[in-house]
One Martini backbone bead per residue (centre of mass of N, CA, C, O) as a GRO file, in nm:
protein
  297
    1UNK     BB    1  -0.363  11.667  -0.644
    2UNK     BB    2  -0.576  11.426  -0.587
    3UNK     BB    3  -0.342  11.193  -0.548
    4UNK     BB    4  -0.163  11.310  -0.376
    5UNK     BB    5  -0.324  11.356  -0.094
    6UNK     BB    6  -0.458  11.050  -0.123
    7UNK     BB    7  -0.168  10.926  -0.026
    8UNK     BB    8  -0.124  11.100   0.222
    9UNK     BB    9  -0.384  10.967   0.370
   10UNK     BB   10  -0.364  10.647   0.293
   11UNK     BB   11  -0.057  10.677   0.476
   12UNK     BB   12  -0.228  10.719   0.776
   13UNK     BB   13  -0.489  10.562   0.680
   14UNK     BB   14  -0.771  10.391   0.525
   15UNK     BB   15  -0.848  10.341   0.261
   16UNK     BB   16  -1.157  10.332   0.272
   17UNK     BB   17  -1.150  10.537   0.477
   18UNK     BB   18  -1.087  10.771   0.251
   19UNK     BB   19  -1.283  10.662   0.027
   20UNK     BB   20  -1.544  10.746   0.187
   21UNK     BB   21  -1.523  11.043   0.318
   22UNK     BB   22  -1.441  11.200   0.029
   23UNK     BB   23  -1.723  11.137  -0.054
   24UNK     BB   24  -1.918  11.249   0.150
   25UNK     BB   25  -1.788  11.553   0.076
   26UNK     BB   26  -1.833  11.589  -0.196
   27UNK     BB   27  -2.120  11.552  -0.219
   28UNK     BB   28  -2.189  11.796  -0.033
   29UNK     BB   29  -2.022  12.012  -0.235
   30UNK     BB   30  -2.196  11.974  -0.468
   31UNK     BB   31  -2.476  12.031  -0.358
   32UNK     BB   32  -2.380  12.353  -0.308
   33UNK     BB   33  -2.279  12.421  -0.545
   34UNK     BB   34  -2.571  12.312  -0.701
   35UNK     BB   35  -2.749  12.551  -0.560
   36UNK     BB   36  -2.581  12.817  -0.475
   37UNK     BB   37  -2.383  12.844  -0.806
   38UNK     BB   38  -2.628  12.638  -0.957
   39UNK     BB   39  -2.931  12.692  -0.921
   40UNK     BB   40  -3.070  12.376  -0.837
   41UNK     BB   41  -3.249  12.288  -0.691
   42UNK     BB   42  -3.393  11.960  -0.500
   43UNK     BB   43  -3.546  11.909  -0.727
   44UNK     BB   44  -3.418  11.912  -0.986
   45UNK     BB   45  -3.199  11.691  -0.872
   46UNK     BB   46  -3.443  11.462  -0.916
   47UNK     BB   47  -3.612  11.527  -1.131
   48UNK     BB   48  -3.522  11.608  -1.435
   49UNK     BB   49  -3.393  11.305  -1.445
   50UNK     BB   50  -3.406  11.050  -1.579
   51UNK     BB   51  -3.436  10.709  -1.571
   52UNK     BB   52  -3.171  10.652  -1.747
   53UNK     BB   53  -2.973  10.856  -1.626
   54UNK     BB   54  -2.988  10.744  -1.319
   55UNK     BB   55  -2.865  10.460  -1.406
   56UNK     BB   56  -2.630  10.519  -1.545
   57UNK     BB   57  -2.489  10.717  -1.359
   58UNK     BB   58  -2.499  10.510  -1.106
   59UNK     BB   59  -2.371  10.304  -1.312
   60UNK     BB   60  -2.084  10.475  -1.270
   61UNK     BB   61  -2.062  10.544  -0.958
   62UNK     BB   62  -2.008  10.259  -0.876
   63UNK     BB   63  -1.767  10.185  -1.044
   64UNK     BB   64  -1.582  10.410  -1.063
   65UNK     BB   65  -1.627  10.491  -0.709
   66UNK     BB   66  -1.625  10.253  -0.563
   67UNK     BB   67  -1.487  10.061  -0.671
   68UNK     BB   68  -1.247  10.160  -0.831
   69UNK     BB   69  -1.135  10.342  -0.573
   70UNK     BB   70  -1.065  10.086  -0.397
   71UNK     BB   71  -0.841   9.973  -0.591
   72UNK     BB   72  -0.683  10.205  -0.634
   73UNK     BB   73  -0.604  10.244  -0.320
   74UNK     BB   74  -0.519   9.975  -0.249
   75UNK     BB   75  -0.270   9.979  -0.443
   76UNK     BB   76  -0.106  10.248  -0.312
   77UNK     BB   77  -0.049  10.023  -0.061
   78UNK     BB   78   0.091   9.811  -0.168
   79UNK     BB   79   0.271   9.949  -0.456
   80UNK     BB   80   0.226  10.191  -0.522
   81UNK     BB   81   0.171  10.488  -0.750
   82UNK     BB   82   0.357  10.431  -0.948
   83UNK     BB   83   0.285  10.124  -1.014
   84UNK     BB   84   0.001  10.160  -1.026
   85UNK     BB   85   0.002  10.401  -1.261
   86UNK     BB   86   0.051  10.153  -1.504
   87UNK     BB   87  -0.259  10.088  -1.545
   88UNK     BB   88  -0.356  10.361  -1.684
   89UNK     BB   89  -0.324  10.201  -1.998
   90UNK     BB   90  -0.606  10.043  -1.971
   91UNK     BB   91  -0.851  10.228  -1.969
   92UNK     BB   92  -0.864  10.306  -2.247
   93UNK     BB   93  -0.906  10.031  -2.392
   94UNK     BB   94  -1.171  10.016  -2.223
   95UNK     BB   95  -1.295  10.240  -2.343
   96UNK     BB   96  -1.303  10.179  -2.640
   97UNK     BB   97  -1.455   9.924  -2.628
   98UNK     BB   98  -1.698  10.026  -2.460
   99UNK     BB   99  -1.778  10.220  -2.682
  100UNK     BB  100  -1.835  10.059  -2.905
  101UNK     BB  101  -2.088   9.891  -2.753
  102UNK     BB  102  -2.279  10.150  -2.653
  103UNK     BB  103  -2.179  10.422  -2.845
  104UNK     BB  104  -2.036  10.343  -3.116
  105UNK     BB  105  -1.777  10.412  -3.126
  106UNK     BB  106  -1.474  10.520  -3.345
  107UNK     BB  107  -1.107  10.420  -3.428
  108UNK     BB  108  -0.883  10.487  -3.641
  109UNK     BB  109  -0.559  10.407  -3.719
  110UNK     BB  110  -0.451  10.675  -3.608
  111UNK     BB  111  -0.551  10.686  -3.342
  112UNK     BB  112  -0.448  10.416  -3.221
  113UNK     BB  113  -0.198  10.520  -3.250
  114UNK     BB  114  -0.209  10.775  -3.046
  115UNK     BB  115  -0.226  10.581  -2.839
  116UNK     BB  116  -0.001  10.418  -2.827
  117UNK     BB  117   0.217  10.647  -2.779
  118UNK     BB  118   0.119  10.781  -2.531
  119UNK     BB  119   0.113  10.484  -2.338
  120UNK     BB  120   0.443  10.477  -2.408
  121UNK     BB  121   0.509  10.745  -2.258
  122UNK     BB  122   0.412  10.671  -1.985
  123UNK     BB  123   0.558  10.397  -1.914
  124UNK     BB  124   0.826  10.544  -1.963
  125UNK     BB  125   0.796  10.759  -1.741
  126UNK     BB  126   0.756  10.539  -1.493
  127UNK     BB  127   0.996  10.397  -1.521
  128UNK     BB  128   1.224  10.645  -1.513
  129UNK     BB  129   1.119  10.739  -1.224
  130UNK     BB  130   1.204  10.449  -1.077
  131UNK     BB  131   1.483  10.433  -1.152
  132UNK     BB  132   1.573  10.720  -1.065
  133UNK     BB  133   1.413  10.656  -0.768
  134UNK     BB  134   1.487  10.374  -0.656
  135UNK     BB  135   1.198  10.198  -0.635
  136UNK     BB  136   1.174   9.992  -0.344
  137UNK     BB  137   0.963   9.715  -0.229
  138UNK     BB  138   0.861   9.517   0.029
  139UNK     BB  139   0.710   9.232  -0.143
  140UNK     BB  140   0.498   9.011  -0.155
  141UNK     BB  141   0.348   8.822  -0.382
  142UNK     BB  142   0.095   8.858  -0.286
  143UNK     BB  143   0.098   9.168  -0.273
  144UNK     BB  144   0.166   9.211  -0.529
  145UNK     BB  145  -0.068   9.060  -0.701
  146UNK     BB  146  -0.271   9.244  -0.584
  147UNK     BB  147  -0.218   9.514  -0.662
  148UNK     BB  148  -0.229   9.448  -0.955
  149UNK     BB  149  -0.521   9.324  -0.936
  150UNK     BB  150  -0.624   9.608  -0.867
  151UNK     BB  151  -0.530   9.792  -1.051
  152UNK     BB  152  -0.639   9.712  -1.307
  153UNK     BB  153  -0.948   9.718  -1.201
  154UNK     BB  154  -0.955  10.011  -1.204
  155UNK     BB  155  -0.926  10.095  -1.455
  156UNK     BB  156  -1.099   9.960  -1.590
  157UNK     BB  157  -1.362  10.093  -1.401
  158UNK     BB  158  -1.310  10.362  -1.545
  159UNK     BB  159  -1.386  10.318  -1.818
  160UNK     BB  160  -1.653  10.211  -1.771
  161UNK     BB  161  -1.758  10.461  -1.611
  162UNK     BB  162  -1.720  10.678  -1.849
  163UNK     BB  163  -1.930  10.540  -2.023
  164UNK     BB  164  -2.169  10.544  -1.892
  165UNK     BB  165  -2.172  10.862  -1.816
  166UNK     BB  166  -2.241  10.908  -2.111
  167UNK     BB  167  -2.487  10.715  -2.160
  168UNK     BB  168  -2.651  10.964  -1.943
  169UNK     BB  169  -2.525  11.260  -2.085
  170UNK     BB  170  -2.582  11.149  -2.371
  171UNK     BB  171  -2.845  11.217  -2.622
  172UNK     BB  172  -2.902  11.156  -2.944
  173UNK     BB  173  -2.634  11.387  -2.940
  174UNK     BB  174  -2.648  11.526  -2.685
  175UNK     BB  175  -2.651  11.772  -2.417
  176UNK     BB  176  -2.856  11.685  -2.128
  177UNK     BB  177  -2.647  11.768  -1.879
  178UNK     BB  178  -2.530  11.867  -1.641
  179UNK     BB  179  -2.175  11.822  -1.514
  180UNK     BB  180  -2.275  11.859  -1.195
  181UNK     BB  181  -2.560  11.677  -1.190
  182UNK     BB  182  -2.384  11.418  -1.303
  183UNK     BB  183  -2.219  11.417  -1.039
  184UNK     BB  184  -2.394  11.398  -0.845
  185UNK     BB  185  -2.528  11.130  -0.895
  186UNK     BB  186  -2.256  10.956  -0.873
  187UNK     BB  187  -2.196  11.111  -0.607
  188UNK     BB  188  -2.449  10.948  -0.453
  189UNK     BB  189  -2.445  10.666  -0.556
  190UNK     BB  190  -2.184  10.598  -0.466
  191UNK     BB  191  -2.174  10.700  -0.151
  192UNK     BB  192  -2.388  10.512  -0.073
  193UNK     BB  193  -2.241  10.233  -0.106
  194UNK     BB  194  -2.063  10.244   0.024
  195UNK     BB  195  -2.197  10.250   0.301
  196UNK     BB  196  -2.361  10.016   0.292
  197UNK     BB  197  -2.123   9.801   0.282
  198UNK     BB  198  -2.004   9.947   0.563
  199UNK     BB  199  -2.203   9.898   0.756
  200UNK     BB  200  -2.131   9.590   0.779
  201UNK     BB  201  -1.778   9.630   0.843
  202UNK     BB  202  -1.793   9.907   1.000
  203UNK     BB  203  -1.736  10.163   1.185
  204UNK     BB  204  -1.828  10.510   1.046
  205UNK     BB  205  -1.810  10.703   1.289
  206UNK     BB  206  -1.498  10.635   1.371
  207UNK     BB  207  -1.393  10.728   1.104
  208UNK     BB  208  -1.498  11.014   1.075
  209UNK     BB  209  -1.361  11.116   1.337
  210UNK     BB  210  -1.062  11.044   1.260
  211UNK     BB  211  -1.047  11.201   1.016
  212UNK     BB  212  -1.178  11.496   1.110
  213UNK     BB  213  -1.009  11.534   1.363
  214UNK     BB  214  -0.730  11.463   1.212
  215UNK     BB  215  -0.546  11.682   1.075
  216UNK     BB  216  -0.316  11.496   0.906
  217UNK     BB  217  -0.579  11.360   0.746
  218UNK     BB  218  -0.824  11.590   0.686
  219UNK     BB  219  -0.633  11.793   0.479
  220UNK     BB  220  -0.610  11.608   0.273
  221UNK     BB  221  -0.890  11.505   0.200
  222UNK     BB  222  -0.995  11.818   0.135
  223UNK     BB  223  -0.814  11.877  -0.073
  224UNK     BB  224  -0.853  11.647  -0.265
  225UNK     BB  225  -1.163  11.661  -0.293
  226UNK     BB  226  -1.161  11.916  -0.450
  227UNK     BB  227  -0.948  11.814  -0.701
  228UNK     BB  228  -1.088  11.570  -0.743
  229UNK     BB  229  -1.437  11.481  -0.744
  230UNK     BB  230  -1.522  11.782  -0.784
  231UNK     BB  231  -1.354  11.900  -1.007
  232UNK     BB  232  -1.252  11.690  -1.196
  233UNK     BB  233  -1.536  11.521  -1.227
  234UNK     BB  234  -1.660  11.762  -1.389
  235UNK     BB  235  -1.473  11.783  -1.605
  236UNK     BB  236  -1.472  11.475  -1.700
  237UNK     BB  237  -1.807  11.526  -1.760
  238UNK     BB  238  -1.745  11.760  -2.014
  239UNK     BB  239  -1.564  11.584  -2.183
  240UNK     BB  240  -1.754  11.331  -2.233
  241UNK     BB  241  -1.959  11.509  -2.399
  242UNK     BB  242  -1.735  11.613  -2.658
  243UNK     BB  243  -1.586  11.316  -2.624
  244UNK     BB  244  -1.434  11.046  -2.679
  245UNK     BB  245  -1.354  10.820  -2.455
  246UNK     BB  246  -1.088  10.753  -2.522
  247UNK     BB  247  -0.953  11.052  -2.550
  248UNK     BB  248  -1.057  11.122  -2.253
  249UNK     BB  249  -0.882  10.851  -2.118
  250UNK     BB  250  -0.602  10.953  -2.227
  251UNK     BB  251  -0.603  11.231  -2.091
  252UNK     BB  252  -0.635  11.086  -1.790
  253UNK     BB  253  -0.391  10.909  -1.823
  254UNK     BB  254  -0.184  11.193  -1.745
  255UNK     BB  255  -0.138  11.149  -1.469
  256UNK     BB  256   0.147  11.087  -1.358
  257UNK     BB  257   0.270  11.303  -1.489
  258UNK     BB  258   0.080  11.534  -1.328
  259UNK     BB  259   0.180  11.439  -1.072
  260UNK     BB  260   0.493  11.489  -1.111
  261UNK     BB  261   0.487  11.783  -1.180
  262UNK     BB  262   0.341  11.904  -0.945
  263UNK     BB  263   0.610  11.774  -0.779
  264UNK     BB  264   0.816  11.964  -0.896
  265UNK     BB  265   0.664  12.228  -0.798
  266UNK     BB  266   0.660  12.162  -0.468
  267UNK     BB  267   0.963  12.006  -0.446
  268UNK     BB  268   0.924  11.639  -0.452
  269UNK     BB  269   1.072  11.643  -0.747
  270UNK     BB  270   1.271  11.484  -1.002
  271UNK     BB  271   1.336  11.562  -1.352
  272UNK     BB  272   1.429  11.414  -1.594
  273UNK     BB  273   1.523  11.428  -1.964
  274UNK     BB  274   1.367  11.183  -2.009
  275UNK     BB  275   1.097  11.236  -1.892
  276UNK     BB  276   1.017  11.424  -2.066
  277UNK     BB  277   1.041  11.323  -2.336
  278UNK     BB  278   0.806  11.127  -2.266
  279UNK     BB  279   0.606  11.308  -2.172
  280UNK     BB  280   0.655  11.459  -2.522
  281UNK     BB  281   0.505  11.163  -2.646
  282UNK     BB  282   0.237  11.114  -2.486
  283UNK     BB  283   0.177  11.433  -2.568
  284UNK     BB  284   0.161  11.360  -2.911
  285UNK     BB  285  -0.042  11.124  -2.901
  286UNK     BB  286  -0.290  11.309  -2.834
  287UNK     BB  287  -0.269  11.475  -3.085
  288UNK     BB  288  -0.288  11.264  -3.312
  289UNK     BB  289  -0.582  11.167  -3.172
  290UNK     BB  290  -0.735  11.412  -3.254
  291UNK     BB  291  -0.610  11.460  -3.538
  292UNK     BB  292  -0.665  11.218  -3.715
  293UNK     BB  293  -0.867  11.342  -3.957
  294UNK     BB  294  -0.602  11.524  -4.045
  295UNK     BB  295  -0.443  11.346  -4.092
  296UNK     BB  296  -0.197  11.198  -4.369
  297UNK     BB  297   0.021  10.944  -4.483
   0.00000   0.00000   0.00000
């Protein structure tokens, strides 16, 4: 939900100033949800998270959600969401690598072979989707270049920010901070950032009026921000606490799935019996992927 509204945002509006205010939005609801509906002091949202988790969660929320979804929304405006997010398949195997080195994570070849299944039902799919739907971009090599650059980039980027994220939310092998708290911090720290960045390169008055103002850009941005930055960051930081990053990061990688489904709900979209197919190939990998240490050939 948060992917289609953010398309639809980013194509009304400068994807920098979209991903700029819905991040300022989310911040704002993330801390109303985190006082009033899980009492949380703004002493305990300060004090509480040690000085480790606030570095990790911090660079967390940089990677992630600053750098991250700026290239993820600049892809987006070049070549395309379906184009862009045929790399969100570099994601997992960035997630693995990098759970590898920081967090220790190991996935058996079982696993492996689950991941790699998952990838190729996603890519099939994005694939089948762009045959049936004949999306054709009138691109430049250098738009083209750049988009691709930017989609990798951003996948890149979620991979390691879900790594940091985990590295500052479980204590050798514990759950020590709530998955709400810990988007507060990713999302304060992504957020600061992100302005400070922008207050030497643009107006952010004349950008913040323009979006809050203008119905057909504020809807899509404010309905975005609710199931994106919001529930979705929330749920993330929840999975990412007691699954392996690679694993976590496998199922997030079913979002253009979960987003053609969507909008086939939605009514915007046909999905043939072939994505289907692809559909129910990638999350058998993903089944795989969880059962692995339960399989055996």
């Amino acid at each position: 939900m948060g992917t289609i509204y953010f398309t639809i945002a980013s194509n009304r509006a400068s994807p920098v100033s979209v991903n700029r205010v819905r991040l300022l939005y989310a911040f704002i609801l993330i801390t109303l949800l985190s006082v009033l509906f899980f009492r949380f002091s703004l002493a305990d949202l300060f004090l509480q998270p040690d000085k480790a988790q606030w570095f990790w969660l911090g660079i967390s929320g940089i990677i992630g959600l600053t750098i991250g979804d700026f290239f993820v929304f600049s892809a987006f405006k070049l070549i395309g969401g379906s184009k862009a997010s045929l790399f969100n398949a570099i994601a997992p195997v960035a997630a693995l690598l990098l759970g590898m080195v920081l967090l220790n994570e190991h996935l058996n070849g079982m696993g492996i072979l689950g991941m790699a299944i998952s990838v190729s039902g996603i890519l099939w799919f994005i694939r089948e989707h762009n045959r049936k739907q004949q999306l054709h971009l009138e691109l430049t090599k250098a738009d083209l270049l750049k988009g691709v650059a930017f989609a990798a980039l951003g996948a890149i980027s979620q991979g390691l920010g879900l790594v940091c994220a985990k590295k500052g939310l479980v204590h050798h092998g514990q759950f020590s901070l709530h998955p709400i708290h810990a988007t507060w911090i990713r999302m304060g720290i992504g957020t600061l950032v992100t302005y400070l960045i922008g207050f030497f390169r643009s107006n952010m008055w004349t950008e913040f009026k323009e979006i809050t103002f203008t119905r057909s850009i504020f809807k899509p941005v404010i309905t975005g921000t609710v199931f994106g930055p919001v529930i979705g960051v929330t749920m993330s930081m929840l999975a990412a606490s007691v699954l392996e990053v690679s694993l976590a990061q496998t199922i997030f990688s079913l979002l253009p799935i979960s987003v053609m489904f969507t909008a086939r709900f939605m009514g915007k979209e046909k999905l043939s019996a072939v994505s289907l197919i692809a559909a129910l190939i990638s999350i058998l990998g993903v089944v795989i992927l969880v059962w692995r240490n339960e399989i055996h050939w």
